[in-house]
C-alpha positions in Angstrom: 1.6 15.2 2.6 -2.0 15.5 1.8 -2.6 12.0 -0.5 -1.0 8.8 1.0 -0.3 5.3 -0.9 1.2 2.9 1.0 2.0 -0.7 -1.0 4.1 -3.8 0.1 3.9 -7.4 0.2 1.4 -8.9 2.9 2.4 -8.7 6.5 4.1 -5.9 5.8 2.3 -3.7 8.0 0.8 -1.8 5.4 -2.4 -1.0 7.5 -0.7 -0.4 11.0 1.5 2.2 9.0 -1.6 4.1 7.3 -3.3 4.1 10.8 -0.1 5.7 12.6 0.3 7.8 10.1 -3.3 8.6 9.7 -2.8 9.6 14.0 0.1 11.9 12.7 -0.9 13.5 9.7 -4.7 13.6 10.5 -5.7 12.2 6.9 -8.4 9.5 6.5 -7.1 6.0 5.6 -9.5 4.0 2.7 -7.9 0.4 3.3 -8.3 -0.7 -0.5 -8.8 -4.9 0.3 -12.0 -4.0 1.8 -12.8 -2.4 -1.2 -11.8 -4.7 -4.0 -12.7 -8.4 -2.5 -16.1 -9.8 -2.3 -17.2 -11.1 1.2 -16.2 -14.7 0.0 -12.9 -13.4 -1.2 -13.9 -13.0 -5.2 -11.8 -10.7 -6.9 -13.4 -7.5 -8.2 -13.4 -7.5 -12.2 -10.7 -4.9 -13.5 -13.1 -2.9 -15.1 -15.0 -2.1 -11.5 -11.5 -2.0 -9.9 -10.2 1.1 -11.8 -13.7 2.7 -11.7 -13.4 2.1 -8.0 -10.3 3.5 -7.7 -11.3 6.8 -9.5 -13.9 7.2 -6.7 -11.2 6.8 -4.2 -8.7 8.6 -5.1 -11.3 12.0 -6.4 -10.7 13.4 -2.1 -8.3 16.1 -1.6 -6.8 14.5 1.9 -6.5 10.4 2.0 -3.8 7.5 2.6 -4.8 4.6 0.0 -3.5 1.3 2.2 -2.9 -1.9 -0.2 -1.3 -3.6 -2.5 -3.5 -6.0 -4.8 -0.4 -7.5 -6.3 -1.2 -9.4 -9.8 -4.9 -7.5 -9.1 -3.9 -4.3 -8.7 -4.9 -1.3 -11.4 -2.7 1.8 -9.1 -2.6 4.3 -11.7 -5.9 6.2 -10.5 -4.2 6.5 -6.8 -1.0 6.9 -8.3 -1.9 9.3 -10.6 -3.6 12.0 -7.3 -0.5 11.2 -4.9 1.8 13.3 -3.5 3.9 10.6 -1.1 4.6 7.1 -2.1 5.6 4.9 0.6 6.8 1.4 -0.2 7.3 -1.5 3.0 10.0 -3.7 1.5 10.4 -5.2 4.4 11.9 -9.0 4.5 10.2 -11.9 3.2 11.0 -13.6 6.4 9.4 -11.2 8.3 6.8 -10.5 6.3 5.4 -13.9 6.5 6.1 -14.6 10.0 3.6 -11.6 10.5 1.1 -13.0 7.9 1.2 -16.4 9.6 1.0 -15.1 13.0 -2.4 -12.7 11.8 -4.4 -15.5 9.8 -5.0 -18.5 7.5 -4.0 -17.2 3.5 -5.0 -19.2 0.2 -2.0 -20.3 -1.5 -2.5 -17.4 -4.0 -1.4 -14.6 -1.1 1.6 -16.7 -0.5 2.8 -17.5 -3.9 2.5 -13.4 -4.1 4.0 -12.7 -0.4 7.1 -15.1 -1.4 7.5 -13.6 -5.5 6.8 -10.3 -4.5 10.6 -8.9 -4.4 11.4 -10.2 -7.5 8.0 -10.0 -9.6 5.7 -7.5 -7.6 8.3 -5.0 -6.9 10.0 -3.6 -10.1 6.3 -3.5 -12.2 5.3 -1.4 -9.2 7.9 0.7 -8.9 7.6 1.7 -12.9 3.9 2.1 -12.2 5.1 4.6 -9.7 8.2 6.4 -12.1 5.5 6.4 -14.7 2.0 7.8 -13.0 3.5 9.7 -9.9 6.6 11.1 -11.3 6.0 14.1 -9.0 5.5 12.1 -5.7 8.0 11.7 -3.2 8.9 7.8 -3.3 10.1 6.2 0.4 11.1 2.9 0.2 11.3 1.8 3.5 13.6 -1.9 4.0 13.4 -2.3 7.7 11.6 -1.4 10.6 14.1 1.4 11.9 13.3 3.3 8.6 9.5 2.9 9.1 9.6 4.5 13.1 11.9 7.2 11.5 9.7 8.0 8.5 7.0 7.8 11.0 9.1 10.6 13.2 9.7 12.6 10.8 5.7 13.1 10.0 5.2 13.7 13.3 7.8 16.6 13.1 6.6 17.8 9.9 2.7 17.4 10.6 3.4 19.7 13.7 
């Protein structure tokens, strides 16, 4: 496990997974939403995204934490991974969490309550098509994320 992308709907824990795994695995975490949005929350055009994301993904060792939904352009990061790990965790929970952490535009919801049903299966082509060679976790509940977490910490050791 030396190049990390970690995608899922908002309040997944996306970020608190790439920082315990970053602990583990002693890779660097580039969390991509501070990356992509402006400071008054202006989408990056496409064309800077994917040049962006070339940058990003050029390290040998690095987790890659986000999921841009509708905004995303993954293939660069997809393209350098070797581990794929996708939070599908509940909608319910997933927006308890969001709601507990801060005040969204009705953009992040519309994609927080879709993503299952629209988000998911174009990412998870992305992924069969531009990181064929990765190993793909797709992690449903919180017992599989503290055991995927468990097992890195056995592996990294």
């Amino acid at each position: 496990m030396e190049r990390v992308v970690v995608f899922g709907r908002g309040g997944a824990g996306k970020s608190t997974f790439a920082g315990y795994l970053s602990q583990i695995a002693g890779l660097p975490v580039i969390e991509l939403d501070r990356h992509f949005w402006s400071d008054d929350l202006t989408a990056s055009s496409v064309e800077a995204w994917i040049g962006m994301q070339e940058q990003l993904a050029a390290g040998e060792r690095w987790i890659r934490d986000g999921d841009l939904g509708p905004y995303d352009a993954p293939e660069a990061r997809l393209r350098r991974a070797d581990t794929v790990v996708v939070l599908d965790l509940s909608t319910l929970r997933c927006a308890w969490r969001a709601a507990l952490r801060s005040r969204e535009r009705a953009d992040f919801w519309r994609w927080l309550l879709t993503w299952r049903w629209r988000s998911r299966t174009t990412l998870l082509d992305a992924i069969a098509s531009h990181a064929p060679h990765a190993d793909l976790q797709v992690l449903r509940t919180p017992a599989q994320v503290r055991r995927f977490l468990s097992t890195a910490t056995t592996t990294a050791s």
